[in-house]
Backbone bond lengths (Angstrom), bond angles and torsions (degrees), N, CA, C in turn:
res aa  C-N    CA-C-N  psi(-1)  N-CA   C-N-CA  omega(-1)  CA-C   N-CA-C  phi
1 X - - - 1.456 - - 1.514 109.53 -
2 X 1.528 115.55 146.49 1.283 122.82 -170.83 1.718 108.64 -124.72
3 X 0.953 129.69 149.59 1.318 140.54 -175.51 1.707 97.19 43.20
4 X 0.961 135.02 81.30 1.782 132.69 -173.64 1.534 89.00 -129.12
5 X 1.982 120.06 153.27 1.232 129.05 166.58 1.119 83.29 -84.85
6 X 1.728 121.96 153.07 1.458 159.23 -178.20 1.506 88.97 -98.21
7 X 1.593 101.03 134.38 1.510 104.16 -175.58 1.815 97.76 -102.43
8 X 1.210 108.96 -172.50 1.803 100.45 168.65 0.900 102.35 -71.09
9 X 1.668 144.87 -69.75 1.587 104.63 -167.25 1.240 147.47 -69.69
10 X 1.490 108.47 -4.38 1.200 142.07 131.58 1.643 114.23 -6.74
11 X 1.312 102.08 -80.80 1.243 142.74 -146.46 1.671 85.86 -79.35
12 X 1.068 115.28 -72.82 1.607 133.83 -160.28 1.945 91.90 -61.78
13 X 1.601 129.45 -41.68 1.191 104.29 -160.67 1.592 86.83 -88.03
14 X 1.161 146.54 -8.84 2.048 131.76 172.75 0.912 109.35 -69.37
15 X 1.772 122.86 -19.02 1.447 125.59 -170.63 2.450 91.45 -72.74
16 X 1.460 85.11 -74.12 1.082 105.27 175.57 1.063 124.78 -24.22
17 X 1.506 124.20 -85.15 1.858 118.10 170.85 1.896 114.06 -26.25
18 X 1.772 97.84 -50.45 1.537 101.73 -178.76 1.547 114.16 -58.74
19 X 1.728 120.25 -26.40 1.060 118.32 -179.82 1.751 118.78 -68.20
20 X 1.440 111.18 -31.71 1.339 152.28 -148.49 1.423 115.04 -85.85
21 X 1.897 105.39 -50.72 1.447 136.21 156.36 1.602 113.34 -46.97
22 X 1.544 115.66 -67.75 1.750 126.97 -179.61 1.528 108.41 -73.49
23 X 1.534 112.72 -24.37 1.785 91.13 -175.93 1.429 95.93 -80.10
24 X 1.559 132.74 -37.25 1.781 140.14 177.53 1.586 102.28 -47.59
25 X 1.525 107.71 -52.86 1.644 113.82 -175.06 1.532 106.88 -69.22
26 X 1.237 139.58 -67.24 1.160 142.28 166.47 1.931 91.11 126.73
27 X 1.629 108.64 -157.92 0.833 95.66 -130.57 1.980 87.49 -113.19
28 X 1.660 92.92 -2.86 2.121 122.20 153.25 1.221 113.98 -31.06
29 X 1.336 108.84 -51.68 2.106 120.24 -132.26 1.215 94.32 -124.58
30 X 1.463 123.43 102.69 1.528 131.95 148.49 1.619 104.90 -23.40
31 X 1.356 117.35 124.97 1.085 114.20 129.87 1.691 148.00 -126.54
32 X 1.265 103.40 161.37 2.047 91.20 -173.06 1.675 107.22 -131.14
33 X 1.063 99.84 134.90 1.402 103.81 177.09 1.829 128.42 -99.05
34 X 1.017 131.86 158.36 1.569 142.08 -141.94 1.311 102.07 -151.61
35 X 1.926 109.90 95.17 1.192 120.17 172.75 1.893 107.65 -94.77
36 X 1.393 112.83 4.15 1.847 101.79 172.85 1.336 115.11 42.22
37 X 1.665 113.64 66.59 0.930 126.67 -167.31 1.558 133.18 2.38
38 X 1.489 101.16 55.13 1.766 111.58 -164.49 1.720 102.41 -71.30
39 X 1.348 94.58 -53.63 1.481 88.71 -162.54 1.382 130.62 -98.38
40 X 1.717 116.96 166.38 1.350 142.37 -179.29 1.546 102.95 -63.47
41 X 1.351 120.47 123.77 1.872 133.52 -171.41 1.351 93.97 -50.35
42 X 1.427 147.67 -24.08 1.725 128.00 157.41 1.320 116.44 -60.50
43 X 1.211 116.56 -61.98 1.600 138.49 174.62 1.819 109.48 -21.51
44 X 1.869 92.78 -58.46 1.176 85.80 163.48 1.364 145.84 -134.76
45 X 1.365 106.04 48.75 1.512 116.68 153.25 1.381 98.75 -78.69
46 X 1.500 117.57 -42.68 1.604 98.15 -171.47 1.610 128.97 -70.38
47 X 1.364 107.71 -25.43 1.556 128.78 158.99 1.572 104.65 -38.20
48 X 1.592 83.41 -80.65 2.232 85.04 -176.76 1.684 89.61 -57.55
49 X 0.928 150.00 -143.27 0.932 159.14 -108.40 2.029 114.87 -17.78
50 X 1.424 96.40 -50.10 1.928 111.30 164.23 1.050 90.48 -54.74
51 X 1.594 145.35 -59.12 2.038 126.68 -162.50 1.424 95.64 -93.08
52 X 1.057 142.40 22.71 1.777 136.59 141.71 2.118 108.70 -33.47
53 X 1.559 102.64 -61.29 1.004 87.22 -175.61 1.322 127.07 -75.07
54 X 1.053 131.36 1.71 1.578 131.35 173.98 1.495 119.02 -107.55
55 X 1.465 113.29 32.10 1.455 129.04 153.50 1.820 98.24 41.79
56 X 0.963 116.56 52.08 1.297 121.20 162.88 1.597 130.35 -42.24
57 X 1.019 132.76 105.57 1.551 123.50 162.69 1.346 121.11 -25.30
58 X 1.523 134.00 -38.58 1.237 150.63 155.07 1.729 122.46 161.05
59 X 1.374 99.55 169.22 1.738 101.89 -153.10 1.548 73.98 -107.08
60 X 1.424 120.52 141.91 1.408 134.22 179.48 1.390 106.59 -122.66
61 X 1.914 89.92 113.59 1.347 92.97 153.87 1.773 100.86 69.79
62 X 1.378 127.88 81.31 1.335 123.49 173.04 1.377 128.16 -130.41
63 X 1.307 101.62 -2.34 1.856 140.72 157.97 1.238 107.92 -122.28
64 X 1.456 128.90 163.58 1.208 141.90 -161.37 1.849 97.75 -88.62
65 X 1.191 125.92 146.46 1.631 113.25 -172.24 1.441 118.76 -79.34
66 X 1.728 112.95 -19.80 1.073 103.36 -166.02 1.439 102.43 -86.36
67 X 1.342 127.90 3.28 1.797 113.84 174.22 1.544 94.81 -97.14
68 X 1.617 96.34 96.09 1.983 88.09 -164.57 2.032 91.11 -68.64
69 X 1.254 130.56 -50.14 1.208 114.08 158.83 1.203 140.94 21.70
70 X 1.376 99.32 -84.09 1.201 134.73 -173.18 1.658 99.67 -60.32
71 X 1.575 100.04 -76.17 1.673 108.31 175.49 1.354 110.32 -40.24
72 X 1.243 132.03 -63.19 1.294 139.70 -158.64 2.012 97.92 -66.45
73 X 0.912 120.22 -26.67 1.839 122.50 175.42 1.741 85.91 -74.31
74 X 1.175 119.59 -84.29 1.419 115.23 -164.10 1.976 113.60 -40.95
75 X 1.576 114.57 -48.81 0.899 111.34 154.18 1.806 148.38 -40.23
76 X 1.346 94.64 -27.74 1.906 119.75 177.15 1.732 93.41 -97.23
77 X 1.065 131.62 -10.23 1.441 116.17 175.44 1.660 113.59 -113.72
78 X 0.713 127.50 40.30 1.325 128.27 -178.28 1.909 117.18 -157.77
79 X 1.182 113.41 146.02 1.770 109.59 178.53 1.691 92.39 -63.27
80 X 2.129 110.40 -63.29 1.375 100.70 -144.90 1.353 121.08 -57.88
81 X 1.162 114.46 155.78 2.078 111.67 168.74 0.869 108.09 -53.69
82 X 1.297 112.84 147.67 2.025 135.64 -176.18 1.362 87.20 -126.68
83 X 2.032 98.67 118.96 1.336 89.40 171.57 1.841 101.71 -124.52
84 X 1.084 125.13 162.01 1.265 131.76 179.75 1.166 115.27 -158.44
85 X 1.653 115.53 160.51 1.532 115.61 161.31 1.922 102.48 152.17
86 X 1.036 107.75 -6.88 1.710 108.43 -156.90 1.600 97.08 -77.36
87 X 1.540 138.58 1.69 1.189 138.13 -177.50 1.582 102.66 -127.25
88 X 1.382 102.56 3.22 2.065 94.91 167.27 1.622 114.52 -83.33
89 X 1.402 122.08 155.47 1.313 111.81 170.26 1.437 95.57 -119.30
90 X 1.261 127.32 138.10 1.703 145.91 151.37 1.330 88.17 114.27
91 X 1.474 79.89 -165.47 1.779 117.38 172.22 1.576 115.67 -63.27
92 X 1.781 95.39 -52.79 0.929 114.95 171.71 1.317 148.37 -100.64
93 X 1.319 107.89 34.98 1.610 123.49 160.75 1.364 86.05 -102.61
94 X 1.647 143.90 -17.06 1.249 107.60 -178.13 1.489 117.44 -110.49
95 X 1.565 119.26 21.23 1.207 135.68 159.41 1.540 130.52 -38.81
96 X 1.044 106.73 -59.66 1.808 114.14 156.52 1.228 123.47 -58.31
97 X 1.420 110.90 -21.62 1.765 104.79 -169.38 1.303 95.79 -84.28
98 X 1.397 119.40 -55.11 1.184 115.23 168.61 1.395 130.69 -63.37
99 X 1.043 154.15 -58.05 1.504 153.12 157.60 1.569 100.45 -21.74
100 X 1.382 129.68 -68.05 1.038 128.90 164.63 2.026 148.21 -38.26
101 X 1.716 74.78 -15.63 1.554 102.35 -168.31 1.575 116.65 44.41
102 X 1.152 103.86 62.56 1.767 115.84 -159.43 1.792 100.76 -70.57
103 X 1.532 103.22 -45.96 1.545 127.15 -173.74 1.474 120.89 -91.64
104 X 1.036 107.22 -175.46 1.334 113.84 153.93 1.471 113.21 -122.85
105 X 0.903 137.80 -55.83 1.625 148.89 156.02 1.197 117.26 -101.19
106 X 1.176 106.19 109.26 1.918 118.32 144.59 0.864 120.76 -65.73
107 X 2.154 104.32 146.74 1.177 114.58 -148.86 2.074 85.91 -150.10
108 X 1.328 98.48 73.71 1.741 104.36 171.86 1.637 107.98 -62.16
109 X 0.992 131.36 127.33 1.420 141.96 153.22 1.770 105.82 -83.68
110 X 1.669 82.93 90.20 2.207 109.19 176.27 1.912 100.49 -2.81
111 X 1.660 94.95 -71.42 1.737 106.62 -151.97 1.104 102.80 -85.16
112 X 1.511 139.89 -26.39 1.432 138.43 144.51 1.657 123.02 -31.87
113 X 1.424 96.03 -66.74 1.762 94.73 -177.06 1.200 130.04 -48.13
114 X 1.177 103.25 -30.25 1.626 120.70 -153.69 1.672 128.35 129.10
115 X 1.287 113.52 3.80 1.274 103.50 156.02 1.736 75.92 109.00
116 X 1.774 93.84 175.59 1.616 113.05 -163.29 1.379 104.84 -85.79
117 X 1.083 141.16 -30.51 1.488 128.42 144.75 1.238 133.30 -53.57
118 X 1.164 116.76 -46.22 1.888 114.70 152.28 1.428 136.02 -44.27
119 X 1.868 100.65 -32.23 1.446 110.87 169.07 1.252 129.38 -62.30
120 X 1.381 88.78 -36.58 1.598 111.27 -177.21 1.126 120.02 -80.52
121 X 1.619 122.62 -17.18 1.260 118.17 169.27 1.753 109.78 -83.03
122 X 1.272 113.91 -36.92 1.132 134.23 169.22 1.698 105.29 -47.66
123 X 1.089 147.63 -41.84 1.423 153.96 142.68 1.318 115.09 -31.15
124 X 0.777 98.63 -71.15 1.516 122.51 -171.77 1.653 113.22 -58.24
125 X 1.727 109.63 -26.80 0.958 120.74 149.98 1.672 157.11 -59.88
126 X 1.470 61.76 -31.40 1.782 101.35 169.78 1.458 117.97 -85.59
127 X 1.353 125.91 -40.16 1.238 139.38 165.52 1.797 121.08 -43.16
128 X 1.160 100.00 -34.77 1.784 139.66 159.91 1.909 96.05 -21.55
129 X 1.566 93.90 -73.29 1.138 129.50 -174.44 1.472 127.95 -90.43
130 X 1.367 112.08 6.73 1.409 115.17 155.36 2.106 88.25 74.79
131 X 1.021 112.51 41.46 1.702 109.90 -178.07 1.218 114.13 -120.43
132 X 1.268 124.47 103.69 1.634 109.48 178.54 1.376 135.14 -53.87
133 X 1.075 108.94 140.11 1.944 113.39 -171.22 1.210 93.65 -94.34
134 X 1.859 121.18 130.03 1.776 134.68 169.93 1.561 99.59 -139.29
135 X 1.277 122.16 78.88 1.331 114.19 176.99 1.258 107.05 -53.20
136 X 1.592 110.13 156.36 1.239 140.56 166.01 1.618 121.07 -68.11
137 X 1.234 118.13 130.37 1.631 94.48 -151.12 1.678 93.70 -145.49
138 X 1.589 127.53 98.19 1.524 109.55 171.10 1.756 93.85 -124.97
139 X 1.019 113.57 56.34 1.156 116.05 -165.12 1.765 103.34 -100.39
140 X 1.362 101.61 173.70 1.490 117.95 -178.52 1.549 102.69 -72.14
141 X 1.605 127.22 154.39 1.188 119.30 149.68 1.742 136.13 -1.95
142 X 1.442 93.81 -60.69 1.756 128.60 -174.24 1.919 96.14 -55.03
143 X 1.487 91.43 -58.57 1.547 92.86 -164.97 1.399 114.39 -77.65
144 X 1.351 116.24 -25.12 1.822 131.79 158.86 1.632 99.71 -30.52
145 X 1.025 109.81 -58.31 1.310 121.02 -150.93 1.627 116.06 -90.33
146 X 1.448 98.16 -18.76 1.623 118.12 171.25 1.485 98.19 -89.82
147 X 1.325 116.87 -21.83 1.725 102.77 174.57 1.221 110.55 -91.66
148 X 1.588 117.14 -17.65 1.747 99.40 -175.54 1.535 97.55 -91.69
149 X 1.432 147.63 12.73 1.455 152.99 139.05 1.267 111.73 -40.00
150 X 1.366 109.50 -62.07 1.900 125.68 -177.16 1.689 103.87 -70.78
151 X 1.216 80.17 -23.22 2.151 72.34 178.21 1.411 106.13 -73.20
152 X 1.601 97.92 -58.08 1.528 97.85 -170.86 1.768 128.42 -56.40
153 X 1.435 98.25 5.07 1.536 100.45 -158.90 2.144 81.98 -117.05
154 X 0.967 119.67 14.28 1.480 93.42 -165.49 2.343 91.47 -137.64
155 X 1.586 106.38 125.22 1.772 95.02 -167.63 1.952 101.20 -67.54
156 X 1.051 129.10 11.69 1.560 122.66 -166.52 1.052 92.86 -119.96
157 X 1.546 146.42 26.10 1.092 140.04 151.13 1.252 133.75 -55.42
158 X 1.298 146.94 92.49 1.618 168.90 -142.59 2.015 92.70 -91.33
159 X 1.492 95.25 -98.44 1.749 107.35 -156.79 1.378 90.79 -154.10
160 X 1.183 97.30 137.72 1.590 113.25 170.54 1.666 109.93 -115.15
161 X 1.613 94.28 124.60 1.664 104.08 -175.62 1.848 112.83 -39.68
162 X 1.026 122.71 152.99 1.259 113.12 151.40 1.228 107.82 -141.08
163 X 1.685 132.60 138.16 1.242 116.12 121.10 1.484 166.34 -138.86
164 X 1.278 108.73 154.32 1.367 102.66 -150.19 1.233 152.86 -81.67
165 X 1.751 81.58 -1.78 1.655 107.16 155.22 1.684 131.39 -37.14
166 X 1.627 107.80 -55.13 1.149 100.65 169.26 1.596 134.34 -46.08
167 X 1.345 97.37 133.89 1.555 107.34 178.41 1.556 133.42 -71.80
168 X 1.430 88.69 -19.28 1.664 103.50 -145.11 1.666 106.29 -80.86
């Protein structure tokens, strides 16, 4: 389900896992949580607002990105970082988010945007705005390694996803 109000138990088990995630991680290990643009702009101001206390790295993506609006209200009501971006393509789908200051961190997905020169302009765009760049990253080995290139070349570079499950 997409844009849905979060009911209380709803509500109470995102708190939970997030509680569940940082007490397992401790107090070392950034963590950020990934609502996949489920919810309705009440749903989740009240979400971020319940993970306020666990100083989150940032809540990803908890409205859909393209109602920068929308994002940017949920974003103005809450301490934690709102990060988004892994479903924009170009420079310029992420023009509003930024101009708007919709986020707090952008989050380009490399082969989505436009490729590693697009990302990088897309950074660099962001930098504009004082916004940290954390690409979005479910990529192969190959592309891991093509994203930590674009990191290293851009000063608003945050964290680059990894993961490390893959075998291959």
């Amino acid at each position: 389900r997409f844009n849905f109000t979060a009911n209380q138990w709803e509500h109470e088990r995102m708190v939970a896992l997030v509680d569940m995630v940082t007490e397992a991680a401790g107090r070392d290990i950034d963590v950020a949580a990934d609502v996949h643009t489920r919810l309705d702009v009440p749903s989740a101001i009240r979400l971020a607002r319940a993970l306020e206390p666990y100083h989150l790295m940032w809540l990803e993506e908890p409205v859909p990105a393209e109602n920068v609006d929308a994002m940017r209200t949920v974003t103005q009501s809450t301490s934690v970082p709102i990060c988004s971006g892994e479903n924009i393509y170009l420079r310029h789908g992420f023009r509003d988010l930024l101009e708007k200051q919709a986020v707090n961190i952008i989050m380009p997905d490399i082969p989505k945007c436009g490729g590693l020169s697009e990302c990088r302009k897309i950074a660099n765009m962001a930098e504009v705005y004082y916004i940290p760049f954390a690409p979005h990253n479910v990529s192969s080995p190959i592309g891991t390694l093509a994203s930590a290139h674009v990191c290293a070349t851009v000063p608003n570079f945050l964290v680059l996803e990894f993961h490390w499950l893959h075998r291959d």
